[in-house]
N, C-alpha and C positions, 0 to 999 in steps of 0.2 A: 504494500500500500504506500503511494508515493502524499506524504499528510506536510511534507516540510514547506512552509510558506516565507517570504523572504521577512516578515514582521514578527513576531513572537504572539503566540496568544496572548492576549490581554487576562491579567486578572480580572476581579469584579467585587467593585468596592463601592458598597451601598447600592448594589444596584447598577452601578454604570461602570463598562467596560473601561481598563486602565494600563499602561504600560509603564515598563521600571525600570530603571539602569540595571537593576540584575537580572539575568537569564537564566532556564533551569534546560537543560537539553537529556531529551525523554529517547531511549533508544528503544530499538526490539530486543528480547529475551532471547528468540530465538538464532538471530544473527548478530547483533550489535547493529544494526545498519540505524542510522536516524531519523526519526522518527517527525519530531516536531521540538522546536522552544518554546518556551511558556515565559511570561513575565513573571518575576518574584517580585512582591510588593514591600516597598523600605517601608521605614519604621512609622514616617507620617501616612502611610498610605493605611497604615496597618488600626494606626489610632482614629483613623477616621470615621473606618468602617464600625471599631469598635464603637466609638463615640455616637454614630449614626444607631447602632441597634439598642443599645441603651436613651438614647432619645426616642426612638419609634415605640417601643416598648409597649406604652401607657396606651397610647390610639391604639395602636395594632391588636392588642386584646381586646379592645372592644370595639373593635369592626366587625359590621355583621355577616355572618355564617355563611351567605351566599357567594360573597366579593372574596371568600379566599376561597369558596369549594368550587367557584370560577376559574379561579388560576390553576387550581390542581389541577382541573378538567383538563385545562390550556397545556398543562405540562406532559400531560399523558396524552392526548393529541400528537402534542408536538414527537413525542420520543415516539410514535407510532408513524410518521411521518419519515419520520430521519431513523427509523430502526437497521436498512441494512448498514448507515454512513457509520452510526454507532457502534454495530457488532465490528465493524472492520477497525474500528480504533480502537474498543478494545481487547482486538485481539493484538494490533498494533502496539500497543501501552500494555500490556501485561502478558502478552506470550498465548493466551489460552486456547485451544483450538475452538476455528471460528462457530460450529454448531452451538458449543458452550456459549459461547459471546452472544450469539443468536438468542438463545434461550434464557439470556441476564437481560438482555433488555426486555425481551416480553413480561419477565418478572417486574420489573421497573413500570412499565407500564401500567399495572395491575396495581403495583405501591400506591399510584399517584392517584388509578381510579379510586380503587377503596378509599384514599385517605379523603379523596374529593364528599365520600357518600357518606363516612364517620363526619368531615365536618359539619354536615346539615344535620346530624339526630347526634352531636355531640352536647346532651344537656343533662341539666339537675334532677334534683328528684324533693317532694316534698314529704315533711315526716309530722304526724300531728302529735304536741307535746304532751293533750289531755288524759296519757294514758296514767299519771300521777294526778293528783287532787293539784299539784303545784304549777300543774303545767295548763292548766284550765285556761281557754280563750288563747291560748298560743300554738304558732306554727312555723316550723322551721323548714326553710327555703335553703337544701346543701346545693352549691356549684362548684367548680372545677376551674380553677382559673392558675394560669401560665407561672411559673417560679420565676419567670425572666429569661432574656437572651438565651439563647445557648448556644455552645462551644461543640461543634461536631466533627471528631478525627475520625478520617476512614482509612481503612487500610487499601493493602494493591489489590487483594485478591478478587474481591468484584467491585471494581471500582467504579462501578453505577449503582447496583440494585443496593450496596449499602450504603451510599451517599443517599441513595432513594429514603433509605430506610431511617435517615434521620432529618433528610428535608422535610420532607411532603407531613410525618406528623406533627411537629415543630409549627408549619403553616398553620397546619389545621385548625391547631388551637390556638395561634395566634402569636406566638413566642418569634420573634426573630434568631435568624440564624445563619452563624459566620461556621461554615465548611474550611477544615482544610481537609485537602486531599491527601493521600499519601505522595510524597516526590517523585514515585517512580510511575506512578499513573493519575497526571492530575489531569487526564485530559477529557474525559467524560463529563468530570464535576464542571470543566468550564463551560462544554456545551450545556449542560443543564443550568448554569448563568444565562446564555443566551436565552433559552425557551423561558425560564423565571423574569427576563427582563422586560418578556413582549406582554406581561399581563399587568393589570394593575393594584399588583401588589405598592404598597406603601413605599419611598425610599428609606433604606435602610431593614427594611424586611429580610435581605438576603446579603452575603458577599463571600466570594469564594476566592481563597488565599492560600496556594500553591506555595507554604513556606516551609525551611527547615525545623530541625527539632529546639535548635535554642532559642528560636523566635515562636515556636507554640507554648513552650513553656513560660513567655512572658504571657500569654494570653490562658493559659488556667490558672495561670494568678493574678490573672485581673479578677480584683471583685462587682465588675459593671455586666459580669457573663455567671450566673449563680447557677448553670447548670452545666457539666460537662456529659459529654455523649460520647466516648469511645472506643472502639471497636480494636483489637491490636494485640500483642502480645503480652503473656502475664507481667512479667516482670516490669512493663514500661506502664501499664496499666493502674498495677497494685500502687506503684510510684503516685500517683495520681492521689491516690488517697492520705498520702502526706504532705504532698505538695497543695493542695487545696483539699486542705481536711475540712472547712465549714460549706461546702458545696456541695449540690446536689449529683452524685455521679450515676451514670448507666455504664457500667462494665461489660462486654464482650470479651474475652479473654481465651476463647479457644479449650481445644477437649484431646483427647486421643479414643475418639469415637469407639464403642465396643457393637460388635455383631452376634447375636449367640444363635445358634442354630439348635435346633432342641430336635429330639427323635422321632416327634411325630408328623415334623413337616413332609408334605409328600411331596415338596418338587425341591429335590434338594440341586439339580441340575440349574433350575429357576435361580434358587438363593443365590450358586455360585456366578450366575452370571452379573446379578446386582451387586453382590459384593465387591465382585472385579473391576465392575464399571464404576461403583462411587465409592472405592478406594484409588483407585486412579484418575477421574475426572477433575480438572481444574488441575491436572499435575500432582494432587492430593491436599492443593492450598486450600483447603476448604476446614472449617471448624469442627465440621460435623464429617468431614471423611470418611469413610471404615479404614480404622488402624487396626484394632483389636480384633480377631476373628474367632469365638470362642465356639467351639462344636462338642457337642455331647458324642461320648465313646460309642455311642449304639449304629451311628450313623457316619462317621468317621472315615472307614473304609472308601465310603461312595463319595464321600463329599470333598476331600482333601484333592484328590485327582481332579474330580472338575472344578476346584476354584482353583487347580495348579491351570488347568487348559485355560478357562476361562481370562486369566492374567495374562498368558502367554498370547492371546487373542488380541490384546489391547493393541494395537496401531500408532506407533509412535512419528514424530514427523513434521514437517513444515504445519502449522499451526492453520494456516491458510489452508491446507488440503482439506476441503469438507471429510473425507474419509479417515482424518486423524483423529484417533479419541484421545491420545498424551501429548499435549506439546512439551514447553520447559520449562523448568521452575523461572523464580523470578530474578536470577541473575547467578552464575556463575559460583561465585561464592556460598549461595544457597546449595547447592548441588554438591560441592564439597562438602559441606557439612552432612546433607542427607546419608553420602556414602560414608562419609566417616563415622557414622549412628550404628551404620550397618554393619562395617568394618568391628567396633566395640562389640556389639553383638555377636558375631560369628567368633572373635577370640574370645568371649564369653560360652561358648559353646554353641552356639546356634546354628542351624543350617539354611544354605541360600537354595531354596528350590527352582529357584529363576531369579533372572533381573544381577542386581547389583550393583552395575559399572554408572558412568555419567560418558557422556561425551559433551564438553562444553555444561550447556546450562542445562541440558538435558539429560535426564534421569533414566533407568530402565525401568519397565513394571515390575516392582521386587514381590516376592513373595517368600518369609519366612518361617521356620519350623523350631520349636524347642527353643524359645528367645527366653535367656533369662530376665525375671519380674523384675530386676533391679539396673538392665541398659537403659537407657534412653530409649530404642526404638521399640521397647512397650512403654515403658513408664513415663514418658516424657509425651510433649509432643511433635511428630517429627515435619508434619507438613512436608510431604514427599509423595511421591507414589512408590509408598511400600506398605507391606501389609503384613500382618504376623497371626500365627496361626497357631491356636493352643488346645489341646483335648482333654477335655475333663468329663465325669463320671457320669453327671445328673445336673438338673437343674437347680439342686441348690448349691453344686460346684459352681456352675455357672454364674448366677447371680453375683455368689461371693466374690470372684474375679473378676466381673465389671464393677464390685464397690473398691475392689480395691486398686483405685485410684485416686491420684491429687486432683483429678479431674470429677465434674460431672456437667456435661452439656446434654449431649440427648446418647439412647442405646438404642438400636433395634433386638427384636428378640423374633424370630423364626419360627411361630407357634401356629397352631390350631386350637391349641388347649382353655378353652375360656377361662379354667379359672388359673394355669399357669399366666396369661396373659392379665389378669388381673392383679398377682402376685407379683408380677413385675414393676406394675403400674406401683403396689403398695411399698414395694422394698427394694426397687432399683435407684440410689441415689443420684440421678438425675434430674435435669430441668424440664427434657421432656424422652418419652419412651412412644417408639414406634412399632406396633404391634403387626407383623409380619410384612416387615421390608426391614432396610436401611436403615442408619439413623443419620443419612444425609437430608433422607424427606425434611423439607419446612414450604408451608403453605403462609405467604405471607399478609395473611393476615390473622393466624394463629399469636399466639405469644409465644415469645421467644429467647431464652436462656439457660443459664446455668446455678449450679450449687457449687462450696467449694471451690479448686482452683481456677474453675469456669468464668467466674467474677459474680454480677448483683444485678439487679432490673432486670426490665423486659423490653423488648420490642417487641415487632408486629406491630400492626397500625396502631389499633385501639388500645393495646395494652402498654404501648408508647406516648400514644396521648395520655394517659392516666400518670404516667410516669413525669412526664414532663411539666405537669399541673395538680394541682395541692386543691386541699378541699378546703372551700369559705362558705362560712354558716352565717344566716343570715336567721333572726329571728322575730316574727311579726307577735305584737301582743293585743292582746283586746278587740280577736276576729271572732267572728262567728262557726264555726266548724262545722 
């Protein structure tokens, strides 16, 4: 994709598109070749936007419900308009083979409808007080109103649908909101500047700032931004919570996703080939990937072979080939690491069934055997496409091995058994459990997160907006009931 223009993309501050003396140069994962420049916005550019969303603030909540589920409409339009220019950047800006990119934006699109349909039936609710002798002639009026600006980090790995996921609820309820993208894929969130620019959102409602990490850490200590929203790696995450300890945070923080397959699933052929596909899709950058693969002994024999084929099936490749299900991690160094997970593992005893190697930024589809519980490439999380694969007796072995981890984002569990499959539900320390698939599934307008070293809040539209907005009680005395 030839995306390099002779001008830098323009940041977006307050609203209106802005160029900087610094430049940030966006390459491909898969070759190095260049990509596009982006403006980085200096310090006044940066203060302004700030200063901008902290003044809109006060209006912008109480704008009426139509005038923002307008815009969302406009946004979701517009990303359905521009959907193939989209998928091609970001396969361009992140490596991911283009079907994947394909199917990030239609999620996207979907963000912004729902969030369009949550802002029109996003309201209170009334409670009558007379249910005491004390509360006679009174009635309370609970709503839902905004904590203020908020501060939204996304990471590279779908560098749309979770910019989506924290613009569009943000609008909804009326909170203004300063995006930064990650640096190695800001190029999605700028279009999503453009289509936020053509509506008539408020100035200062929006601004998207393509900056590094020591200039985002001036902005979660700003206290004019009381809520952060970030999506990212544990350790930079957790950091957050002492760096702006009186703030409101939503943590995303990533999992090392478990699969369990249990004995009475009858397409155990089926299983293997979802496991394959959403332990390798996105390169395995996904939060919810399948890392863990845990199979009951009963069924063992038949299943370890087809998720060995299954893996081996995966199409690795110029990212651009619709026929590619793996392109490459997200640079070079990434990829050293993945194999070096691997590498500890195997001198930990482990066996490589397939995969292993890199070539450049590109990873093979690993699939592992006998991984001790104490390497990295179980206990950690590896964000790779590698996969490990463990047999245990019964399903309360099983269970026991997807608790034990520092992690819990979501598990799938491979059942027919309703009440094994409710047992999961009650004793699987996760944020969510997906009862025969994946635990890559997310329907995004479900709620969305983790327990433990997964991080705190929710996303999903609605359960985003809940999160972003605090409850104000309003009470009326001396009515009639």
């Amino acid at each position: 994709m030839d995306t390099i223009t002779p001008e830098p993309r323009p940041a977006w501050i307050a609203g209106r598109p802005e160029q900087s003396d610094e430049t940030l140069l966006v390459t491909h994962p898969f070759d190095g070749s260049e990509v596009a420049t982006v403006a980085v916005p200096g310090a006044e550019q940066v203060e302004r936007a700030v200063a901008a969303a902290a003044s809109v603030a006060p209006e912008f909540r109480r704008s009426p419900a139509h005038v923002r589920a307008a815009a969302l409409e406009h946004v979701s339009r517009g990303l359905a308009e521009r959907a193939e220019e989209l998928a091609e950047v970001i396969t361009a800006e992140n490596g991911k083979p283009f079907k994947w990119a394909e199917a990030e934006v239609r999620r996207a699109i979907s963000v912004f409808r729902i969030a369009a349909e949550e802002a029109r039936r996003f309201t209170g609710e009334l409670q009558r007080l007379d249910t005491d002798a004390a509360g006679d002639g009174r009635l309370a009026m609970v709503r839902r109103v905004p904590r203020g600006p908020v501060l939204g980090i996304a990471p590279f790995n779908f560098p749309l649908n979770l910019v989506a996921h924290k613009v569009a609820p943000s609008l909804a309820v009326g909170a203004p909101i300063i995006i930064k993208p990650a640096p190695r894929t800001p190029l999605s969130s700028l279009i999503l500047g453009e289509l936020l620019a053509e509506t008539e959102l408020p100035e200062g409602a929006f601004s998207v700032l393509p900056l590094g990490n020591a200039e985002t850490s001036a902005l979660v200590a700003d206290p004019r931004l009381p809520v952060v929203s970030f999506t990212g790696s544990g350790p930079v995450g957790w950091s957050l919570t002492e760096a702006a300890p009186r703030k409101h945070l939503v943590l995303e923080l990533g999992g090392n996703a478990a699969a369990v397959v249990l004995g009475d699933w009858p397409d155990l052929q089926g299983a293997a080939a979802r496991i394959a596909t959403f332990g390798n899709y996105q390169a395995g950058q996904s939060c919810i990937a399948v890392q863990r693969v845990i199979v009951e002994r009963s069924v063992a024999d038949e299943f370890v072979p087809a998720l060995l084929d299954a893996v081996r099936a995966q199409r690795t490749g110029d990212p651009y080939d619709t026929t590619v299900d793996v392109g490459p991690v997200v640079d070079e160094a990434a990829a050293e690491r993945i194999v070096s997970w691997v590498d500890e593992a195997v001198a930990g005893g482990a066996k490589v069934l397939t995969g292993g190697k890199r070539d450049g930024a590109s990873v093979e589809p690993t699939l592992l055997s006998d991984v001790p519980p104490d390497t990295k490439a179980w206990a950690d999380e590896i964000f790779g496409p590698v996969l490990a694969v463990s047999i245990v007796e019964d399903a309360d072995a099983a269970f026991a091995a997807v608790n034990d981890s520092a992690f819990g984002l979501q598990a799938g569990v491979f059942t027919r058994d309703l009440r094994l499959a409710f047992r999961a539900s009650a004793e699987l320390e996760v944020g969510g459990v997906i009862v025969g698939d994946v635990p890559s599934y997310r329907a995004d307008q479900m709620p969305y997160g983790g327990v433990k070293g997964s991080g705190s809040g929710r996303e999903g539209v609605l359960a985003a907006m809940h999160d972003l907005t605090e409850e104000k009680v309003t009470v009326f005395t001396g009515v009639e009931l």
